[in-house]
N, C-alpha and C positions, 0 to 999 in steps of 0.2 A: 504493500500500500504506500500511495506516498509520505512520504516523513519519514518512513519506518526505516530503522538503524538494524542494518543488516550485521551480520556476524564481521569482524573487523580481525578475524581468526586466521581465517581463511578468503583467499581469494578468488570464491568459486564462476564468478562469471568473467573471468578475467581471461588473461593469456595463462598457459599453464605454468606452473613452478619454475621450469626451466626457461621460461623467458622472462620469468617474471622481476631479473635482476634492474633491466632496462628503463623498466617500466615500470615502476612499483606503484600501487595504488595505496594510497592516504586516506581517512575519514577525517575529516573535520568537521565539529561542532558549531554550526554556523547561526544558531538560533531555535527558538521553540515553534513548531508547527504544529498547530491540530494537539494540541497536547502532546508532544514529540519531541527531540530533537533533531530538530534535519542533520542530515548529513549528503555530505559530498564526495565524490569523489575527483580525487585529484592526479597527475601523474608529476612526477615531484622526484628529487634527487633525493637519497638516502640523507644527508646532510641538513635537510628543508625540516623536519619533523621538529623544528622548535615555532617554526610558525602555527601548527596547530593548534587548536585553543578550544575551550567548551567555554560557550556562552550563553547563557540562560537572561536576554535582555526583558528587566522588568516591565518594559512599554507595552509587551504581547498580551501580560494579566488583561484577563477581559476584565476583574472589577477593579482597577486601576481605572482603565476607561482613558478618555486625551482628557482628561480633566484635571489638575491636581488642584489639595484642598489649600490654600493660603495659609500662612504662619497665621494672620490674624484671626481665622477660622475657626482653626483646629489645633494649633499647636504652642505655642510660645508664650506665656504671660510673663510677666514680670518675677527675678528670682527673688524668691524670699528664702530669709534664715532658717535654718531646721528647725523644728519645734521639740526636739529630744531623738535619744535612741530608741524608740517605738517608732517612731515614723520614718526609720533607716535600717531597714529587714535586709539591703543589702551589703558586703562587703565594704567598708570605708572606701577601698580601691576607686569607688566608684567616684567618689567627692576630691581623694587628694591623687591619682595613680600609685607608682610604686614609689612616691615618699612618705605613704600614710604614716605620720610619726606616731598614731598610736592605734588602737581597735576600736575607741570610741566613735561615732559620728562628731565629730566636729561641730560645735554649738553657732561658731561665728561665720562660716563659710558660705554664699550666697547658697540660695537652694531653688532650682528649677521649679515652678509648677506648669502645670498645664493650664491652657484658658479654662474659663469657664465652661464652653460649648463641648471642648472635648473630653472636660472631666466626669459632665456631663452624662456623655456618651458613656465613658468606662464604668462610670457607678450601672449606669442600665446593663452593660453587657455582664458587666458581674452580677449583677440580681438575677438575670437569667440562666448565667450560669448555675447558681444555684439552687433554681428551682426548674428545671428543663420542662418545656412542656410548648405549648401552643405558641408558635412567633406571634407578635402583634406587629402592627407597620411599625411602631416606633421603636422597637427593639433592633427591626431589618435596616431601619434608619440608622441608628447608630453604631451596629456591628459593620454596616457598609461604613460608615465614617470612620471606624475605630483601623478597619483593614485600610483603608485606602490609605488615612496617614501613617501608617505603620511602616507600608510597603513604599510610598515616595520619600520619607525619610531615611530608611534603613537598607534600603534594594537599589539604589542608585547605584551607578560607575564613580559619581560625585559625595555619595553619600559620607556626612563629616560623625567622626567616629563619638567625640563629646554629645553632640545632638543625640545620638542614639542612646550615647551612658547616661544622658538627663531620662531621656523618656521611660527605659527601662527602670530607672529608680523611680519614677511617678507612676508606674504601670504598676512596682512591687509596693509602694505604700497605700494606692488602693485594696488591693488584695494578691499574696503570692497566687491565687486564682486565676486570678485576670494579667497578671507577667505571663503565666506558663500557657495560657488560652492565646495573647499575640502574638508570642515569639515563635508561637511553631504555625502559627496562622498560614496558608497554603492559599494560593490566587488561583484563577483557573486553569492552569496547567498543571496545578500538582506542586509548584514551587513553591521553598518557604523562603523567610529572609539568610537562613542560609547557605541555602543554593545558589542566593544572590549573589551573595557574598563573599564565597569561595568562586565562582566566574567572574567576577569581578575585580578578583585577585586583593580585596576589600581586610586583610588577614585583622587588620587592627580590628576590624566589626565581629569577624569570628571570632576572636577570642574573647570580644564581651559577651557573644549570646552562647558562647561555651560558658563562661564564666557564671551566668543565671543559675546553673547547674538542672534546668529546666527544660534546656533543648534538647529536643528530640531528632538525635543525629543521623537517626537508622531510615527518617525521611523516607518515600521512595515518589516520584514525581509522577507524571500520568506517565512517562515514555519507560519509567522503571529504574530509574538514576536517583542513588542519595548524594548527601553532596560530597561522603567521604569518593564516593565514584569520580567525581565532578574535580574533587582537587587531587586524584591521582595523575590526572591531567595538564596540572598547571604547572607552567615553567616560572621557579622562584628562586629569585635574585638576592636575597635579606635572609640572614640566619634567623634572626628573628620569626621572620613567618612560617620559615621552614619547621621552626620548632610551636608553632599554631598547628601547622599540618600532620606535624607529628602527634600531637594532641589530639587533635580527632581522628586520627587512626587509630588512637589507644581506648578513645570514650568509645569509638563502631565498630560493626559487625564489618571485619575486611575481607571477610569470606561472601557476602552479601552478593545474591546476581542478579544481573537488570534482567527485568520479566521479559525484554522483548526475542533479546539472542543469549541470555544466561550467561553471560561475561560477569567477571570481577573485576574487582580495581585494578589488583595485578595482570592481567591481561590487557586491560586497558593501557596502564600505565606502559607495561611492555611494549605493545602495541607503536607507541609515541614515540618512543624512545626517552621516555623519562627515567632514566637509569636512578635517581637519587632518590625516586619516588617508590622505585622496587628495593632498592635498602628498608626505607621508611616499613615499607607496609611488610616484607618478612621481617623484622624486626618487632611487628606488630602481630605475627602469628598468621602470617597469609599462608595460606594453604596453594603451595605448587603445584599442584596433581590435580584440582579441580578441573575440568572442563564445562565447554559452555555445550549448546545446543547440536553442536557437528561435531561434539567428539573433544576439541580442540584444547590443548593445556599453553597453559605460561609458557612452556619451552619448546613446545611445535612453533607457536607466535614468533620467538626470536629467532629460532631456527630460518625461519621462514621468510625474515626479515635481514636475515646476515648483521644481525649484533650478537657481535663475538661475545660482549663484556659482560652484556646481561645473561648469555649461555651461561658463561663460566660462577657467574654471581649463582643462579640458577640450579647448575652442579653442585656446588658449595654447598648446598642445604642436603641434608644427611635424610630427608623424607622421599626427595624428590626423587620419580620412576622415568626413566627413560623406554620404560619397555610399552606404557600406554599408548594403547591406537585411537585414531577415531576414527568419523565414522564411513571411513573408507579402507578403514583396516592398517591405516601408514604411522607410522610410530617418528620419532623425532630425529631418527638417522635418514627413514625414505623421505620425509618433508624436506630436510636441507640439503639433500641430494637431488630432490627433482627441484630444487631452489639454485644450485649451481652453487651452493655453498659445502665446499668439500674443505675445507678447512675446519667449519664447523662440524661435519661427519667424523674428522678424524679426532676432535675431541672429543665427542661421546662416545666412538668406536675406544679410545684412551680409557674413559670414564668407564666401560663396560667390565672391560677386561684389568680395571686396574682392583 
């Protein structure tokens, strides 16, 4: 169907293995379709795969809409002082960063609130939370309002990381209820804020909404991607974020397969050529031997692709079987032989017999 993100395993409509050195076909993550991520294919130099990228552009949410809601709206009033430690359920981090000089809230330090209109909103959407039952219009009203600014403040490519740590602590001093009800709030594709966030490469936002202790990272979007999926993908430049990424490999399920062709991260990431990202995620307890939908493992992928490094990374792990087939019967020595990778064959022929 269109959209639909084919197995990125295997090159099955392509030229055969053996020609396939020439001509390698690429998937790119080019945006959401139809509840999807499209994909493309490209023919691309072995060396290109940092241009690839997964992009989940928050403009597609249909309840976004072309409309966004105004700071004077929805969002921004005037900061006022904290009223005590009851009304700062979260982390100090949130008020001072990592100089918090002590565990208290800080009494003198200005204190975000929300307008009126949308605090508004939050008290109704938490009452209903609470008592589930029949929507009224003005409930649909203000969950629509409550998502919309949620999602144009926190889901941007622009999105400013303080904005988000204000709102989040106004969202938890209403009730931890109504934090853990927006932060995994999902538009209509399936995406949350951070799916956003991680294509966006946004890492300072991910670690605040890891930080809630309230996100729900195991996500899976209409197309079958969480976001731990979403940032095996991402080429990262900053230790810093590197170690955000590594965080939510450690909070997710890395074994997790997108519904539509049963890939993992690791596959994914393989797939890229994200070699830093397949450290992260065996490191993380990724499982090598899984296959997706045709059979296909992590080291048929590389095989298949002629990355030596990630082969040998691949070997390294003391689980990993070279003798699995898929589902045409070819194991990891006929894949990178009908690939024209005989360098690669003669290391796991090494590997077999060593």
């Amino acid at each position: 169907p269109p959209g639909a993100l084919k197995s990125i395993m295997k090159k099955r409509d392509g030229p055969p293995r053996s020609e396939a050195e020439g001509s390698k076909k690429s998937l790119q993550f080019v945006g959401v379709l139809n509840g999807e991520y499209e994909s493309t294919s490209s023919e691309e130099e072995e060396g290109d795969s940092s241009s690839e990228k997964a992009s989940a552009d928050s403009s597609d949410s249909e309840e976004q809409g072309d409309t966004e809601t105004s700071d004077e709206e929805a969002g921004e009033g005037e900061p006022k002082p904290p009223e005590g430690d009851s009304r700062c359920p979260l982390p100090v981090w949130f008020w001072w960063g990592n100089a918090a000089p002590h565990r208290r809230c800080p009494r003198a330090l200005p204190r975000f609130e929300l307008s009126p209109r949308m605090r508004e909103a939050c008290l109704i959407v938490k009452t209903h939370l609470g008592h589930p039952g029949a929507t009224k219009s003005k409930e649909l009203a203000s969950s629509s309002l409550v998502l919309q600014e949620w999602f144009r403040l926190s889901s941007q490519k622009s999105s400013i990381p303080d904005t988000v740590a204000n709102h989040i602590l106004a969202f938890a001093e209403v009730s931890p209820a109504l934090l853990a009800h927006v932060v995994n709030l999902a538009d209509g594709n399936g995406n949350t804020a951070l799916h956003y966030s991680v294509s966006h490469s946004n890492f300072h936002i991910v670690r605040l909404l890891l930080d809630t202790g309230v996100c729900n990272v195991d996500h899976q979007n209409k197309a079958g991607y969480t976001a731990l999926m979403l940032a095996a993908l991402a080429a990262v430049e900053q230790e810093d974020d590197m170690n955000v990424v590594r965080r939510l490999f450690s909070m997710g399920n890395v074994n997790a397969k997108a519904s539509q062709a049963g890939q993992t991260a690791l596959m994914l990431a393989v797939s890229h050529g994200r070699q830093e990202m397949v450290e992260a995620l065996l490191a993380c307890g990724a499982d090598v031997n899984l296959q997706d939908e045709e059979g296909s493992t992590a080291l048929m992928c590389a095989c298949e692709h002629g990355r030596v490094e990630t082969v040998k990374l691949l070997l390294a792990q003391p689980t990993c079987n070279i003798s699995v087939v898929d589902s045409d019967g070819n194991n990891a020595v006929a894949i990178a032989l009908e690939a024209g990778h005989s360098n690669i064959a003669v290391l796991l022929y090494a590997h077999l017999n060593s």
